[in-house]
N, C-alpha and C positions, 0 to 999 in steps of 0.2 A: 800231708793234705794241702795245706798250703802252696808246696812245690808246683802240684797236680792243677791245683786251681789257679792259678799263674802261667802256668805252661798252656794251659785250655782257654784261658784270656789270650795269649801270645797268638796261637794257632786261632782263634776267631778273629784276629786282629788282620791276622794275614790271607785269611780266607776273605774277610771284607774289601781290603785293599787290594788283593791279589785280583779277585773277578773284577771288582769294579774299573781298576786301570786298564787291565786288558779289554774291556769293552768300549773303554775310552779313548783305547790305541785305535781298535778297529774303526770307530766311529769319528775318532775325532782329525785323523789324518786327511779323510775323503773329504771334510766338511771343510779342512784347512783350503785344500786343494781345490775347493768350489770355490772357495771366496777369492782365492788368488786368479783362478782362473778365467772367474765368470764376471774379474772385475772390469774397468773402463782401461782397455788398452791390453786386455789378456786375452791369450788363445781360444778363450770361449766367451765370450764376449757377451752377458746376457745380464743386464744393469738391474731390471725386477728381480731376477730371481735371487740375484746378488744381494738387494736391500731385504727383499725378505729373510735370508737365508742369515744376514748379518742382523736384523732388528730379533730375529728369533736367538740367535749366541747370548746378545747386550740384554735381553731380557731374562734370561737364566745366568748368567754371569752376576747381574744384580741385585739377586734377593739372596739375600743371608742363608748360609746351609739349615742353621734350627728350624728357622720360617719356611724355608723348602719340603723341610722331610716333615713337616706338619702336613703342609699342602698337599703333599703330595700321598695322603693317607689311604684315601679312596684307590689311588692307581696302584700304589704299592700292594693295597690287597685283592685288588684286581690282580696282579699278574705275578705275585707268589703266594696268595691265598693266607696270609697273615700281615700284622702289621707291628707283631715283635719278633725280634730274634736276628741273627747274623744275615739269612737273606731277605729280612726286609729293611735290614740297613742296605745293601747290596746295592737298590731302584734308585733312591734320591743320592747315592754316591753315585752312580754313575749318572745322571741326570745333570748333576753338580760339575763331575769333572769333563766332563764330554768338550760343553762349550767354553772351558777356561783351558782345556788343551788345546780345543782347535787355537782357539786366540794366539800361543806362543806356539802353536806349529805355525800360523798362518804368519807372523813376523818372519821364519827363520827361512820361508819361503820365499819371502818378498825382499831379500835380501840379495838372493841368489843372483848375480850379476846377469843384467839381461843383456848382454852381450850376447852369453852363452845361449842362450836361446834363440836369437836373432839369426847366429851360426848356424844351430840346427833347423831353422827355416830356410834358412837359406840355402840348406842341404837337402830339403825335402824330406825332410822327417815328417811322421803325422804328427797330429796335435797330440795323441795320446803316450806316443813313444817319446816325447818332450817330458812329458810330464814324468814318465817314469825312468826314463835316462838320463837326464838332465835335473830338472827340478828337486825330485825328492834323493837323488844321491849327493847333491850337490846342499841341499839342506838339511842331509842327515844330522852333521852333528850338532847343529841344533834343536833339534827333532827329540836328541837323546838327551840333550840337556833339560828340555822344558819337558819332558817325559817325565823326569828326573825329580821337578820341584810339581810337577801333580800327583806321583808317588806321595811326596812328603806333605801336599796339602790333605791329601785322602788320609793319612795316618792322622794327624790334630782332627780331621771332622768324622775319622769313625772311632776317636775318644770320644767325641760329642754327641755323637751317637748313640754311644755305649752306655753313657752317663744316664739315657732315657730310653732303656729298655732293648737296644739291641746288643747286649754281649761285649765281651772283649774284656779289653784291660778300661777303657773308661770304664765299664760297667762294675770293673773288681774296684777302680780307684773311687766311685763313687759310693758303691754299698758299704762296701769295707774298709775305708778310708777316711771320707769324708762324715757318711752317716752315720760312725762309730767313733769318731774323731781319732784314727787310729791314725798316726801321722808314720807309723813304720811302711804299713801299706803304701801311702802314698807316693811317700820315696824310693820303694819297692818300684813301682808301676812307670813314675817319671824316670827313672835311672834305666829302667825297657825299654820305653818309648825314647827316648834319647838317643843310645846307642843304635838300636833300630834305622831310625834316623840319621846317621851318621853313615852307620853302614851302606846304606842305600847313596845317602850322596856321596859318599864317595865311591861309591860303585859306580856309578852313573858318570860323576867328573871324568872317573878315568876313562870308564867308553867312551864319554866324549872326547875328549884327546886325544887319543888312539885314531878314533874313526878322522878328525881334523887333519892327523899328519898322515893321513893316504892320500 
């Protein structure tokens, strides 16, 4: 029973992290890509949409994920019709990791030696074929890196998650654990979420390295 109910924590944990990064891929690479682009002295060159588009990131970046997934109670049931359970953790996880990915995609961007870009202007490339031959293969591996540590900040905030009514292993480390002062569970659920942990960055370090020596 036990086993079963640990395994089903494991599998909500990664069903949370799992949608919510991948939406965070998809969304927060194009956003990186705006602010690099649309900054003062980039191929798209548009300084408003840039301050907006950057005061909108620094404003979600800085509230606390708890205070967030509160806030964010009204939307989350707007647009999965509940406000317990694995996908109504799912809204304020992605909400969360969106703009703290773009942020270390948008570093690993601006890194990307503008040389190489200067090149490809100077070759007549469009602005958009820069950006997807040049810029983002050229920032990949850091792209897989900060990938990498939004994976593992979404695993610590959908234990916290957990803890308040959305599922997983925070939810088993806090009913059964903590509320029963059961300290077996606990270290059950921390010795999960650890390895887990581990497994991913190192999964991730090594893509990244891989991808650096091509």
């Amino acid at each position: 029973m036990w086993t079963e109910r640990l395994l089903q924590g494991l599998w909500d944990t990664l069903l949370m992290v799992g949608v919510s990064s991948l939406v965070a891929l998809l969304l927060g690479i194009p956003m990186a890509v705006l602010l690099v682009t649309s900054d003062k002295g980039g191929i798209y060159q548009a300084p408003l949409l840039n301050r907006v588009v950057g005061a909108f990131v620094n404003l979600f970046r800085s509230i606390p994920f708890l205070i967030l997934m509160v806030a964010l109670i009204p939307f989350t049931r707007l647009v999965v019709g509940t406000t317990y359970g694995v996908w109504a953790a799912v809204v304020p996880l992605t909400i969360a990791a969106t703009p703290f990915f773009a942020r270390i995609a948008e570093v690993s961007l601006r890194e990307v030696d503008h040389g190489l870009i200067e090149a490809a202007q100077a070759m007549g490339c469009r602005r958009w074929h820069i950006v997807w031959h040049v810029l983002l293969p050229e920032a990949l591996p850091g792209i897989v890196g900060g990938f990498t540590i939004t994976v593992v900040a979404l695993i610590n905030s959908s234990a916290m998650a957990g803890a308040i009514g959305a599922g997983g292993l925070g939810d088993i480390a806090y009913r059964y654990g903590y509320q029963r002062f059961d300290s077996q569970v606990m270290l059950t659920v921390i010795a999960m979420l650890v390895v887990l942990v581990a497994v991913i960055q190192l999964g991730g370090d090594r893509l990244a390295r891989g991808l650096n020596k091509r």
